[in-house]
N, C-alpha and C positions, 0 to 999 in steps of 0.2 A: 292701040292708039285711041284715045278719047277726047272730043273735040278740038281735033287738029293738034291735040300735044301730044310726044311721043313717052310711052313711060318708061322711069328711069326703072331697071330691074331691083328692088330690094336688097338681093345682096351685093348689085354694084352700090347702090346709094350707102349698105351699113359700111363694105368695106374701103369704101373711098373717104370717110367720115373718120375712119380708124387709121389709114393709111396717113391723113394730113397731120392729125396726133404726134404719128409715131414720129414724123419727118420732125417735126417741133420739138420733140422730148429728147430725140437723139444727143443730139449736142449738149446737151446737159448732163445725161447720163452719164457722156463721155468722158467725166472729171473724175472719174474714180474708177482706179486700177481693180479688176476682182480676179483672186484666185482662180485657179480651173480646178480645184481637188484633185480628183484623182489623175487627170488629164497632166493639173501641171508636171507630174514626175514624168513625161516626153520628152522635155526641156534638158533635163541633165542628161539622159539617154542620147541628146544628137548633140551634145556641147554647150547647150545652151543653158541658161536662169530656169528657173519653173516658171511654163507657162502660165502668164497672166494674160489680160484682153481689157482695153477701158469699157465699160459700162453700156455705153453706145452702140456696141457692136449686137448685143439682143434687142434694140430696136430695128437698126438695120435688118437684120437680118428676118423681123416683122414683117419690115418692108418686102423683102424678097418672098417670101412666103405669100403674102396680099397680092404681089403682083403675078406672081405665078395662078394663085389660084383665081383672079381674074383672067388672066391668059387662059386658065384652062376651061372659063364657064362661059368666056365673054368674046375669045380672040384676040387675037395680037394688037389690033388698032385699037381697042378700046383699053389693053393695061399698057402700050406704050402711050396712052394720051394720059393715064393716069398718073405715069410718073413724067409727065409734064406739065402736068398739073400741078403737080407736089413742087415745083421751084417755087409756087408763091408761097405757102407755107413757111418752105425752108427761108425764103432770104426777108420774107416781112419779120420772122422772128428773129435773126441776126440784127435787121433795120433797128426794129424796138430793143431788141437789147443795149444798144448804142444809144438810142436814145434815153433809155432808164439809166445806163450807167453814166451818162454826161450830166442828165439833173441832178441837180443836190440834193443832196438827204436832208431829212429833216430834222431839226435842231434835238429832238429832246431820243434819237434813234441809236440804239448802242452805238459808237464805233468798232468795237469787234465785229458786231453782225453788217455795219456796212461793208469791211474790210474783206469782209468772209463772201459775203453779194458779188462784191466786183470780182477777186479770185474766181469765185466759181461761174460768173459769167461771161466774166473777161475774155479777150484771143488776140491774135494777130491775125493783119491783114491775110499773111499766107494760109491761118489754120484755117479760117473762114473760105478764103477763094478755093484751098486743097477738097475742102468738106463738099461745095458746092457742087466741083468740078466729080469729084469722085463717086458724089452721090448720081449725075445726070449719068454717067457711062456707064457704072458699075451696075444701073437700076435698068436701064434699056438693052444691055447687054444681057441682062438675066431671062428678060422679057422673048428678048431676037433670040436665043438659044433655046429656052424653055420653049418655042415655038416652032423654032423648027426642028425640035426633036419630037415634038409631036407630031409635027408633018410627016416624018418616017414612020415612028409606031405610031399612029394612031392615038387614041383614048388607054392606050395598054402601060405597061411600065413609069406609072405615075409619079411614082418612088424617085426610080433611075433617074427622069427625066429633071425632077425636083432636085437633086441633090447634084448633077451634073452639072445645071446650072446655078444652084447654091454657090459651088465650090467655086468656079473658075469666073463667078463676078464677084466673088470678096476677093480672092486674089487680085482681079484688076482695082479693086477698091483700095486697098490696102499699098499697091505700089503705089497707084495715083498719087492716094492720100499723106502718107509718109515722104516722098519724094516732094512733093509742092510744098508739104508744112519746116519739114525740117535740113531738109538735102543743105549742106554748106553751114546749118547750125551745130551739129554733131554728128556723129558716124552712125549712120543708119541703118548696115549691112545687116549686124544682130536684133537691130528692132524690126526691121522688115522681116527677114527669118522667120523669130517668132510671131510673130504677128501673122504670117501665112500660116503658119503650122495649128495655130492654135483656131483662126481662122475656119480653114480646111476640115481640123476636128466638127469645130461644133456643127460646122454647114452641114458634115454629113450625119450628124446625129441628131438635130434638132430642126432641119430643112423638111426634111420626106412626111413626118408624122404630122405635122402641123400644116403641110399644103394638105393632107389628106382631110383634117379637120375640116381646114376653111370649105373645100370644096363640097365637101359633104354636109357642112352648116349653108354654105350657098345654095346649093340645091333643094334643101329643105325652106329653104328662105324665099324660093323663088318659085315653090309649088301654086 
């Protein structure tokens, strides 16, 4: 504490700075379908298309990572305040997106590329509220698990603890999000499917290494 202000730790400040980024970029990324390589041949194997995932989902999944590894240096009230933090990020950059795409363009501006603008940042009401809703539950869910599985082990099983609750908040991410955007627009059954599955994949393959990073970048950050 120096002169009566409290200071903010380093690596909370770099990764809450990265955190509002990511909440931002998401929904962007999300407009484009990507392969899983080798991953997608799961898909034929359970009946399904080869798995693909939108773009968005390795932001997210940033997300969860950031928050974990603030849970792990910081404690539960300070990454559940984080990701309540993150709604202003998220819905000031849907706000302005609305606004950019209701101004007009200007006169001498390709029309293909305005055309292309509004597609890619265009949505409905539902994909927006789905996004919203699915990011507050899916993010504080990750948060209250990855927490109280530390409460059991300890500082121990860092991995397990990261990828446990990886997994089963894209899951609720992924109902959430799918059911609010699309339920009643087409059959969902196979897009939720895979979208858990491929989901599930990467949480457990790209969640554990990366909370190990952060934490280990945080604690250096915070010497």
């Amino acid at each position: 504490m120096t002169n009566g202000q409290t200071r903010i730790a380093p690596s909370l400040f770099a990764f809450a700075i990265f955190y509002g980024g990511m909440v931002c970029i998401a929904g962007v990324l999300g407009n484009k379908q990507v392969a899983l390589g080798p991953l997608a041949a799961v898909g034929p194997m359970l009946g399904l298309g080869p798995l693909a995932v939108e773009a968005g989902i390795f932001a997210f999944l940033l997300l969860v990572t950031l928050s974990s590894a603030v849970a792990e240096l910081h404690g539960r009230a300070i990454a559940t305040r984080l990701v309540q933090i993150g709604f202003a990020p998220l819905i000031a950059s849907i706000l302005l997106s609305l606004l950019v795409l209701a101004a007009p363009a200007a006169g001498d501006m390709d029309p293909e590329r305005a055309k292309a603008f509004a597609l890619m940042m265009g949505g409905t009401p539902r994909i927006w509220l789905g996004g919203i809703i699915a990011y507050g539950i899916s993010q504080t869910l990750n948060v209250t698990l990855f927490a109280a599985l530390k409460g059991r082990e300890g500082s121990r099983l860092l991995w397990l603890r990261a990828a446990v609750a990886g997994i089963l908040s894209q899951i609720v991410d992924t109902l959430l999000f799918v059911t609010i955007a699309f339920y009643g627009v087409f059959p969902i059954g196979e897009l939720l499917l895979g979208q858990m599955i491929a989901k599930i994949l990467l949480s457990a393959i790209f969640v554990p290494p990366v909370v190990y990073l952060l934490v280990a970048l945080g604690r250096r950050l915070d010497r």
